[in-house]
C-alpha positions as CSV (number, residue, x, y, z in Angstrom):
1,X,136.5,104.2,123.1
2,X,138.7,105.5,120.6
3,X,140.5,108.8,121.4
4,X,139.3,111.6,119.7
5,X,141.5,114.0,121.3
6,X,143.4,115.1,118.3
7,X,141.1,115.0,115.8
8,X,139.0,118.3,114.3
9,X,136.1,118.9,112.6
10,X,135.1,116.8,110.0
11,X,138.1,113.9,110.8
12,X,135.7,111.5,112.9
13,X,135.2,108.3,111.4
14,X,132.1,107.2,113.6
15,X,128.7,108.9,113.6
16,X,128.1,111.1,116.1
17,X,125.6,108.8,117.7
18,X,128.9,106.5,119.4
19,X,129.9,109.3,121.1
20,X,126.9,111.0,123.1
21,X,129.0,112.8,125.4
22,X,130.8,114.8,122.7
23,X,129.8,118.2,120.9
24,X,128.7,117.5,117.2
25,X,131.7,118.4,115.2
26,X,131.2,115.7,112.4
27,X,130.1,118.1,109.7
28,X,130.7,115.7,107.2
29,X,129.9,111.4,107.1
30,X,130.1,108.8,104.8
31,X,126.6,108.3,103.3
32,X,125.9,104.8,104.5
33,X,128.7,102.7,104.5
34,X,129.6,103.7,100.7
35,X,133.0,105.9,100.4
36,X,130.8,109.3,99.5
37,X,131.2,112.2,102.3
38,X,128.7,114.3,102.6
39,X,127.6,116.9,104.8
40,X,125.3,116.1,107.5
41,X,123.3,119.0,107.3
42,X,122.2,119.5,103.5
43,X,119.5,121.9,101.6
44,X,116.0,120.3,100.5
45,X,113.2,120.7,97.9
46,X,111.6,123.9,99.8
47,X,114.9,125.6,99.1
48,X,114.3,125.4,95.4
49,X,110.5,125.2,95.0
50,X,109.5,127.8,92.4
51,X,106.5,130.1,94.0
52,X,108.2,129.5,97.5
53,X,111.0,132.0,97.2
54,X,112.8,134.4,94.6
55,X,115.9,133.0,92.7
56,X,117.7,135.5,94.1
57,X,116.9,134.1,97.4
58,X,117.4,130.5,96.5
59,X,120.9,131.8,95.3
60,X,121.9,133.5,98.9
61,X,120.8,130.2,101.1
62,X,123.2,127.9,98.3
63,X,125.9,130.4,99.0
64,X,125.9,130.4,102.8
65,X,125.2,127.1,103.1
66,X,128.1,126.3,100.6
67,X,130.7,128.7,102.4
68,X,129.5,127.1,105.7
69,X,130.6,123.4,104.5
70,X,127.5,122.5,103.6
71,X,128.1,120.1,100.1
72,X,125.0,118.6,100.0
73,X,122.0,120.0,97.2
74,X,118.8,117.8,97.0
75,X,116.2,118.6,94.2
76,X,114.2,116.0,92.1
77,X,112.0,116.2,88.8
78,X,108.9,116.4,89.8
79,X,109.3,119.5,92.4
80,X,107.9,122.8,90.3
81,X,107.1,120.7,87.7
82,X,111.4,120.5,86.9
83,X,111.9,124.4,87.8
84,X,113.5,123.8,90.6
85,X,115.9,121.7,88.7
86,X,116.6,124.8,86.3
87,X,117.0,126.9,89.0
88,X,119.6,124.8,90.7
89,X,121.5,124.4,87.5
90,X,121.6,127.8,86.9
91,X,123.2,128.8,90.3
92,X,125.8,126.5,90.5
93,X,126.4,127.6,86.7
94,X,126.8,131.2,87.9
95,X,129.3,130.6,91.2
96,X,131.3,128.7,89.1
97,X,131.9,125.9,92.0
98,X,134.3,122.9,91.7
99,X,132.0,120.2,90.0
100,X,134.1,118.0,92.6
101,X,133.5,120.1,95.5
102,X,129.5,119.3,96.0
103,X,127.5,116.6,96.2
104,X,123.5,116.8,93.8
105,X,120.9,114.5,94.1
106,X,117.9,114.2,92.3
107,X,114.6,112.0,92.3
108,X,113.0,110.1,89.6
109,X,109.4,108.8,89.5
110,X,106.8,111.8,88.0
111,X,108.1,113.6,85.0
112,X,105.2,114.3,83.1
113,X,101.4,113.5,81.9
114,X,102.2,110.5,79.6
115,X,102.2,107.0,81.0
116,X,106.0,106.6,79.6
117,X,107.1,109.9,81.5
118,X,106.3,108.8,85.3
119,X,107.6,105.7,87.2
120,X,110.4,103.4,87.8
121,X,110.0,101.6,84.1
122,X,113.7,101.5,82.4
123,X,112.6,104.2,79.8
124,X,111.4,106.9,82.0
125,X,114.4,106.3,84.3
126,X,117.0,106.3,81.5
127,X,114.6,109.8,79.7
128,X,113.9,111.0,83.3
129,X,117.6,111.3,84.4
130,X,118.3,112.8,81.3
131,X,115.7,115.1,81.3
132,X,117.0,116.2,84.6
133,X,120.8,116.2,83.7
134,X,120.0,118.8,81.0
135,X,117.8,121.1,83.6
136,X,120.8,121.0,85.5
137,X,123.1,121.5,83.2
138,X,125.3,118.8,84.7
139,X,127.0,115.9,83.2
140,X,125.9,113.6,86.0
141,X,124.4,113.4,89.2
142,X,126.1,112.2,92.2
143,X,122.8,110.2,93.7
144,X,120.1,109.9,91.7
145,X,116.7,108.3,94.0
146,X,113.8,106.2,92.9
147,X,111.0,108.4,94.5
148,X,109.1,105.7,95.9
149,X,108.7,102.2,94.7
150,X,107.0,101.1,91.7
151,X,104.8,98.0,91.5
152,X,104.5,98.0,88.1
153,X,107.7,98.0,87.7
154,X,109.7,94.5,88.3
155,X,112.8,95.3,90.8
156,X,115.1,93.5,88.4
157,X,114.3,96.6,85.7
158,X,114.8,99.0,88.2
159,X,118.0,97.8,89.2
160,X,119.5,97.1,85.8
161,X,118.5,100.6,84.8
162,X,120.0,102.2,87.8
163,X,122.9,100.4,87.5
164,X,122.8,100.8,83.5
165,X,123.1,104.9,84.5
166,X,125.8,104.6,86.9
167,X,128.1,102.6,84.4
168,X,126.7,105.4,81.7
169,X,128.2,107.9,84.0
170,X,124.8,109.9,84.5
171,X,125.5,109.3,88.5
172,X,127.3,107.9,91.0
173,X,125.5,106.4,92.8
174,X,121.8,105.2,93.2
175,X,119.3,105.4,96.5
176,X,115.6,104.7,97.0
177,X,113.0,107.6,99.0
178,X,109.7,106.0,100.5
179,X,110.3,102.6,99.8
180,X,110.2,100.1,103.1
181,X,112.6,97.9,104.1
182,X,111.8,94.8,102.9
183,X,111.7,97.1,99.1
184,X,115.0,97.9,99.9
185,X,116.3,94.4,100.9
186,X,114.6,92.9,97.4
187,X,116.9,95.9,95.3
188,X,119.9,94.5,97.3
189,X,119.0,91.0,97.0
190,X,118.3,91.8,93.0
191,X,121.9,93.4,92.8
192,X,123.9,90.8,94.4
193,X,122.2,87.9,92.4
194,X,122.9,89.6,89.2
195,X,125.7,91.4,89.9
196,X,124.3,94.8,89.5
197,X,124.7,98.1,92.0
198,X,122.4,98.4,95.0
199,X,121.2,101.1,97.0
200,X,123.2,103.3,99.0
201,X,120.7,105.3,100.9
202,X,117.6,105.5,101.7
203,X,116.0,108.8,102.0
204,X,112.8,109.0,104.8
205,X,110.5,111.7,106.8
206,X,112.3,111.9,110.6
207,X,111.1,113.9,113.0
208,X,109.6,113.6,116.6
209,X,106.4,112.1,115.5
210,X,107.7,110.4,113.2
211,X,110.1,107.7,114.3
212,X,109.8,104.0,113.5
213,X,111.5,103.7,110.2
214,X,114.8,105.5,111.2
215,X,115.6,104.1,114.5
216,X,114.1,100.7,113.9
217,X,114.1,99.4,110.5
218,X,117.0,101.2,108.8
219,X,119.6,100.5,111.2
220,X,119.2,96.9,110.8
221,X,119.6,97.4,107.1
222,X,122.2,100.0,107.5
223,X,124.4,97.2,109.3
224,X,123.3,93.7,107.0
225,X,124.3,95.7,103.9
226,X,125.3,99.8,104.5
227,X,121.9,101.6,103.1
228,X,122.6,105.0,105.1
229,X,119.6,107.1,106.2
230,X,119.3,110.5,104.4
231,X,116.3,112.5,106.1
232,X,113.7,114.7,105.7
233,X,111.3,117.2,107.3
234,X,112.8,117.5,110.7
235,X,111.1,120.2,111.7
236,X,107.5,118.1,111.0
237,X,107.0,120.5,107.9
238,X,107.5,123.5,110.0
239,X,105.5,122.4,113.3
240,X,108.3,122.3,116.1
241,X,109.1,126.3,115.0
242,X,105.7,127.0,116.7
243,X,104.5,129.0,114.0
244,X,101.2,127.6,113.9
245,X,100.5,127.1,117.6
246,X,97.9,129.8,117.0
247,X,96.4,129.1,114.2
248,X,98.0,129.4,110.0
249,X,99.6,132.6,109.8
250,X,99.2,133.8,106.3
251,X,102.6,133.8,104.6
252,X,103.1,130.1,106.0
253,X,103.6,127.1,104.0
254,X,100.2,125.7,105.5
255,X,98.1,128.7,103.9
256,X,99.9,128.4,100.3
257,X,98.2,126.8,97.2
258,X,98.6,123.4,97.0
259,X,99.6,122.8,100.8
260,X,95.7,121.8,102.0
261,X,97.1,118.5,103.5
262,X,99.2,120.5,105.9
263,X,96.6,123.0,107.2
264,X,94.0,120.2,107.8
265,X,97.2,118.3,109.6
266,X,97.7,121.1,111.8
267,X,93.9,122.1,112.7
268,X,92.9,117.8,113.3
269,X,93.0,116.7,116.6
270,X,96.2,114.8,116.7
271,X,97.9,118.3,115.3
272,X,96.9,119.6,118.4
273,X,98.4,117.2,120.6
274,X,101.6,117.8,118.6
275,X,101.5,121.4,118.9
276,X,100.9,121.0,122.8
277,X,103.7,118.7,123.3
278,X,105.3,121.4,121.0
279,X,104.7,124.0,123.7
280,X,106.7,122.0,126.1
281,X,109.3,121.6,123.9
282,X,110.2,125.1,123.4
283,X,109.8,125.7,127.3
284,X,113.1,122.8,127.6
285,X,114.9,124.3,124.3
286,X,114.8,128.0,126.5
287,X,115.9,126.6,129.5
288,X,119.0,124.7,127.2
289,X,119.7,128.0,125.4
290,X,118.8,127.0,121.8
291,X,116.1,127.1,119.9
292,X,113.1,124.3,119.3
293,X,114.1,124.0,115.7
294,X,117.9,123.7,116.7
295,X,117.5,120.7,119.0
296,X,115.0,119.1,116.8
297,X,117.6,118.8,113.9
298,X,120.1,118.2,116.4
299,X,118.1,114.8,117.7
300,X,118.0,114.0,114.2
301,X,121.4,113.8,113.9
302,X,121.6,111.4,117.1
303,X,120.2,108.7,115.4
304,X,122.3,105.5,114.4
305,X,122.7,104.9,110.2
306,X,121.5,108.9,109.9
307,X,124.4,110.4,107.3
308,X,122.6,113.2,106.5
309,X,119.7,115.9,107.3
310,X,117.6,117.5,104.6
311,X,117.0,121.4,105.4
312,X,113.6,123.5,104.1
313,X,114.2,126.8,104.4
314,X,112.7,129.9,102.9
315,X,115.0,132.7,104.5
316,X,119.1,133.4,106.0
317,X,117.7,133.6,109.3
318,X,116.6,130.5,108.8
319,X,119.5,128.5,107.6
320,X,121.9,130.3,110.3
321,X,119.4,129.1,112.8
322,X,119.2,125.3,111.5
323,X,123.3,125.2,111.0
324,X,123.3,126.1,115.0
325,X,122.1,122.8,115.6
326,X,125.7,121.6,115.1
327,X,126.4,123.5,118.5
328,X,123.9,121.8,120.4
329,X,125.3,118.9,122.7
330,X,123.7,115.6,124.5
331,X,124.3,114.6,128.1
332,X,126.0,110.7,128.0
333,X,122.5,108.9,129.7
334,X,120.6,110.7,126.5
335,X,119.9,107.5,124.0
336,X,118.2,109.4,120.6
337,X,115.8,105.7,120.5
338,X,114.6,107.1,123.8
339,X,110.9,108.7,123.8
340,X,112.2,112.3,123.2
341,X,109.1,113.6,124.1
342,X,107.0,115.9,126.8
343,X,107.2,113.6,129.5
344,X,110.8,112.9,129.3
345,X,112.4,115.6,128.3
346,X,113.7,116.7,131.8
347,X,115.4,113.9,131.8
348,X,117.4,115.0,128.9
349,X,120.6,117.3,129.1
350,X,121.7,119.4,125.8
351,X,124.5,122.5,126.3
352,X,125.2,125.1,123.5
């Protein structure tokens, strides 16, 4: 093993995940195997989601998270209908930040009503990235995702047009969100037989329940050709806090216009059995000294091919809480591809 001894935070070369037995001090990773460093804790879409919060809000949780090396902002086109795009813009406008120093991502695939103004299609991706360049008030993007797969689309015109936007310099680089692997395989396949850019990262939901994609299908692709994981939701939108083990509190995300899906997940039988395995998962993250939503994100960050986690949060407390996860450490016989569940978790050692 190599010796880390005299290296600090944020000098590791090798995700966290080769080296179980160490506290997570790799704040930042390459994403995938491409050269870009990111941070491995970054804010999401509920950050920015016009209706969720004030701007003024919005504004404080960039700030923290910025001042606590946190580089990574993820919006996308479709989320308040491209407000939350505006609102990004805007703040990174007013705190007059290094262009350099932070890393935006947005996703394209609904824009609008009209036929031309949603999907993968080369116009709407070419109009669609521009469309969200000039909410942002940015001259490019450093990732810019397909937000999920098209099938009337054909993969050679999405790749050409992604790659057409990198050489344009309207981003960096290119990733896909939702797609499966064997979507992801084609775009690379595409790309090396015409000599185009593929994927870099693959953005997907990760969370206790929800497993398969992340520690068994993208590491496989994250070795054959370095598509890095970028995920989402750890927290299972918002059921490991234990906030609706009682029922839908009113100010909650599950009781909010819009959010239906959420509040029939969390009153169906199987969101029950979540929310009692829930119960015994705060009972272990007591006993360990942090919090259920601090070892949740911190599990994430376990996982092999996993160069970043997306953040929703709506308040300070909230974001101080989640960047705590960094502090939380595994015992060496903890595998993250293990069932982190109920029934083992005594067999499962974290410190703070």
């Amino acid at each position: 093993m190599k010796d880390e001894s005299n290296l600090t935070t944020g000098e590791k070369d090798f995700p966290a995940f080769f080296f179980p037995n160490l506290l997570i001090l790799v704040f930042h990773r390459n994403l995938g195997k491409s050269g870009l460093r990111v941070s491995c804790l970054g804010l999401g879409e509920l950050v920015l989601k016009a209706g969720g919060i004030f701007i003024s809000m919005a504004e404080n949780l960039m700030t923290i998270a910025y001042e606590n090396g946190v580089n990574l902002f993820d919006t996308a086109e479709v989320y308040a209908s491209g407000r939350a795009e505006i609102t990004l813009g805007n703040i990174i406008k007013k705190k007059g930040w290094r262009r350099s120093s932070f890393v935006i991502t947005t996703k394209i695939y609904w824009g609008g009503q009209a036929e031309t103004e949603r999907g993968l299609s080369r116009k709407h991706i070419i109009e669609g990235l521009r469309g969200s360049l000039s909410r942002l008030q940015l001259d490019y993007v450093d990732i810019v995702f397909a937000n999920r797969n098209d099938v009337n689309s054909p993969m050679e015109e999405i790749v050409r047009a992604m790659t057409f936007v990198i050489n344009q310099g309207m981003a960096m680089y290119w990733g896909t969100s939702r797609w499966s692997a064997m979507e992801i395989m084609e775009a690379y396949s595409v790309a090396r037989q015409f000599n185009l850019i593929p994927p870099v990262c693959e953005q997907a939901e990760y969370h206790y329940f929800q497993r398969d994609k992340v520690e068994v299908q993208l590491p496989e692709l994250y070795h054959k050709i370095g598509v890095g994981a970028m995920t989402w939701s750890p927290l299972a939108c918002g059921l490991i806090t234990g906030k609706y083990s009682d029922g839908v509190p009113e100010c909650s995300r599950a009781a909010m216009k819009g959010y239906q899906w959420l509040k029939e997940r969390v009153n169906s039988e199987e969101g029950r059995r979540q929310l009692a395995k829930i119960k015994e998962l705060h009972l272990l993250a007591d006993r360990l000294g942090c919090t259920a939503a601090q070892l949740a994100i911190a599990w994430c960050l376990r996982s092999e091919g996993v160069s970043s986690v997306l953040l929703g949060v709506s308040n300070t407390d909230q974001l101080l809480e989640n960047l705590g996860a960094l502090r939380v450490k595994f015992c060496s016989f903890f595998s993250p591809t293990s069932i982190f569940l109920p029934h083992t978790l005594s067999h499962t050692c974290l410190t703070m």
